[in-house]
C-alpha positions, 0 to 999 in steps of 0.5 A: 268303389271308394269315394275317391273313385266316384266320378267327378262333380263341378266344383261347389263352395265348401260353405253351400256344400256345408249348408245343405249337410247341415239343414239335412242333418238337423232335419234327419236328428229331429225324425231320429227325435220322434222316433223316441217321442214315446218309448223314454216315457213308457214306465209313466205310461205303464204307472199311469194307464195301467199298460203292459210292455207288450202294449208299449211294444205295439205303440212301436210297431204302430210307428213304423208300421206307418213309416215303413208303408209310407217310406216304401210309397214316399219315394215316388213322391219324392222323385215325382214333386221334389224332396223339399215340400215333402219334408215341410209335411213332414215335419208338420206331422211332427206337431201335431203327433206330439200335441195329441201325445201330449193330450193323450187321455189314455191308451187309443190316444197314444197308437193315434200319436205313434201314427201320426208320429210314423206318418211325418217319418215316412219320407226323411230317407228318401227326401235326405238322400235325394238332396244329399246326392243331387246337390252335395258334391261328390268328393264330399259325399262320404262325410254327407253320409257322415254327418247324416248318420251322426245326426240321426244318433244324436237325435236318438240321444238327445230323446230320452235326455229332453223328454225325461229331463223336461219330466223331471223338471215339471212334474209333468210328462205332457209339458215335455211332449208339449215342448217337442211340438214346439221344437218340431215347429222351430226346425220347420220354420228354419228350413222354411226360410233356408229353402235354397238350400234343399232345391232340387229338381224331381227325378222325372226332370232329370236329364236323361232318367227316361234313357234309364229306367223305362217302368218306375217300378223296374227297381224292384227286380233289382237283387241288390234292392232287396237284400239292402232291404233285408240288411235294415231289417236285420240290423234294426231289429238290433237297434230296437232290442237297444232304444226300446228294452235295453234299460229295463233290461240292465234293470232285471239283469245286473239290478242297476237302478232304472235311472242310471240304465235309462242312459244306455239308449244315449250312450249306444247312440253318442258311441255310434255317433263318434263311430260315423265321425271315424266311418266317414274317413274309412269310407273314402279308403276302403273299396269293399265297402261291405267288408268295413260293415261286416267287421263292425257288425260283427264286433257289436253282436260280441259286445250284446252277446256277452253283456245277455249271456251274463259272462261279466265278471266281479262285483261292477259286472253292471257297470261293465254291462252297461258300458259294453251295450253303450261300445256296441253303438262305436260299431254300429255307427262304424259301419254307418256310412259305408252302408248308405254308400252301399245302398247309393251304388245299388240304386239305378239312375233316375230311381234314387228316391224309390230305392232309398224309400224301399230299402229304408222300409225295411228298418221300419218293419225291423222295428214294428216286428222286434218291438212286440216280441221283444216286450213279450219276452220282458213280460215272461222274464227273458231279459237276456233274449233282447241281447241274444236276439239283438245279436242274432239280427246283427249276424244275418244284417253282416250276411245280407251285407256280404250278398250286397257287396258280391253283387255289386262287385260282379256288377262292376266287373262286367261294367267294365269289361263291356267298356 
């Protein structure tokens, strides 16, 4: 189903429909932010405390191992008392895993911020989505999901650029941590004060969300909830190959300098930005919404491969390398929107924070189960396994995709025939 195929809405002034993407999208870059809080800084954890990157790797999991938990469960929440005081919580988790990161004296200091850090992430998904499709109206919903998307890679980029700069600039680590408290406390005290423009009523109030869905847990039977769950599985186990060991990786494989392969991460995720700005438009032209995704994918798991299996040729084969992990992030971000559309038109009525919070736990696990293989794998020297492995999980993310969109389209048909 298309955008422009989705039923219609009452009509809403451009400027609150722009207001609402806006606040969100600030709100959804700033936890793609903490999702870095930690990795840029992992050479000067490792120098200063005596770690290894297996260790740094389960700083990762500890993260998303939170936030997955919590993810799953924060959808009741969410549908239950409203996205909006969640999201307040949220971001004061954010403080407070920033100032202990930045007081850490050493390694258990560190997993107690990753937690806290996993812990204010937990709801974005499900508290984003539940306002974006409750007060955006429909017409404008692709370039929501848009906006949605490129903030999250902005923030991604935006990570390692203020940390490690902020570094650099004081001569301290800790002042940088420090200062991400600081913007953490600032995004909080705007959406605080532009509070009318999250306000939605929790899905039990819903007119007519009884009528659907007689048991809260009645989603979970659902197929379609769980191969989306197992597509942000696959698919961010790719991403976290990219945010957590593409820099060292380059390092060891092309001899480029640490400094200059450290930008990867920020030129993945300004590509995949670009990619959703293009993705926002294909999404309200193309009614096979996993066929957009699977070709981008696609495209991405080539790029990863040839940059690990060191098919570059000529004395700038590290500059080429460089550039083609940095392209892979256009697909990605590509096949971003046309996704969350996906995961909106599995999801029963009634049930849109549960569904979102469900599937979305699953780009938490990718990330706590890739990170420490992952690092494993830098520790024994196969730098080139975080490409091949990066590509691997972005194939089988196309083939649960392709399953999705089966089912959906079946669901569709019979939709219709019994109308």
């Amino acid at each position: 189903m298309s955008a422009s195929a989705l039923p219609a809405s009452p009509a809403v002034p451009l400027r609150e429909d722009a207001r609402t993407i806006g606040l969100v999208a600030l709100a959804h870059g700033t936890s793609h932010f903490f999702h870095l809080l930690l990795p840029p800084l992992f050479p000067l954890f490792i120098r200063e405390f005596g770690l290894s990157y297996a260790q740094m790797g389960l700083l990762v999991s500890t993260f998303f191992v939170v936030s997955g938990v919590g993810q799953a469960l924060s959808g009741f929440v969410v549908d239950r008392l409203g996205p909006r005081p969640v999201l307040f919580a949220a971001l004061g988790c954010f403080v407070l895993a920033a100032l202990a990161a930045a007081m850490a004296p050493g390694y258990a200091a560190l997993i107690a911020a990753a937690a806290l850090a996993g812990l204010g992430n937990s709801p974005f998904h499900p508290v984003d989505f539940t306002i974006l499709n409750q007060r955006v109206s429909v017409p404008r919903l692709g370039h929501a999901f848009s906006a949605h998307g490129i903030s999250g890679n902005l923030g991604w980029a935006a990570a390692p650029v203020f940390l490690l700069g902020l570094t650099a600039a004081t001569g301290s680590w800790r002042v940088a941590l420090a200062s991400a408290a600081l913007w953490a406390l600032a995004v909080l005290a705007l959406l605080a004060w532009q509070r009318d423009a999250l306000d939605v009523r929790p899905a039990h109030k819903a007119t007519g969300a009884a009528q659907h869905e007689k048991h809260p847990l009645a989603f979970l039977r659902l197929g379609s909830v769980w191969l989306c769950f197992s597509f942000f599985f696959w698919t961010t186990a790719a991403l976290s190959a990219i945010q957590s060991f593409a820099a060292p990786a380059l390092q060891k494989l092309y001899a480029l300098p640490l400094a200059t392969a450290s930008m990867v991460v920020s030129g993945y995720m300004l590509c995949g930005a670009a990619g959703m700005v293009v993705g926002g438009f294909l999404l309200a032209r193309v009614a096979r919404l996993e066929r957009i995704i699977s070709a981008c994918l696609l495209l991405s798991a080539v790029l990863l491969l040839c940059v690990g299996q060191g098919w570059l040729p000529g004395a700038h084969a590290g500059a080429f390398a460089l550039a083609l992990t940095a392209a892979a992030g256009i697909g990605s971000g590509l096949a971003g929107p046309s996704r969350d559309m996906l995961i909106k038109q599995a999801a029963p009525p009634g049930a849109t924070g549960r569904v979102y919070g469900m599937v979305y736990s699953g780009l938490d696990l990718g990330f706590a189960l890739a990170a420490p293989i992952l690092g494993a794998l830098m520790d024994h020297g196969r730098a080139d396994g975080v490409f091949g492995g990066a590509a691997l999980s972005l194939v089988l993310g196309v083939a649960c995709a392709a399953m999705v969109g089966v089912r959906v389209a079946a669901g569709r048909r019979l939709a219709t025939a019994a109308a």
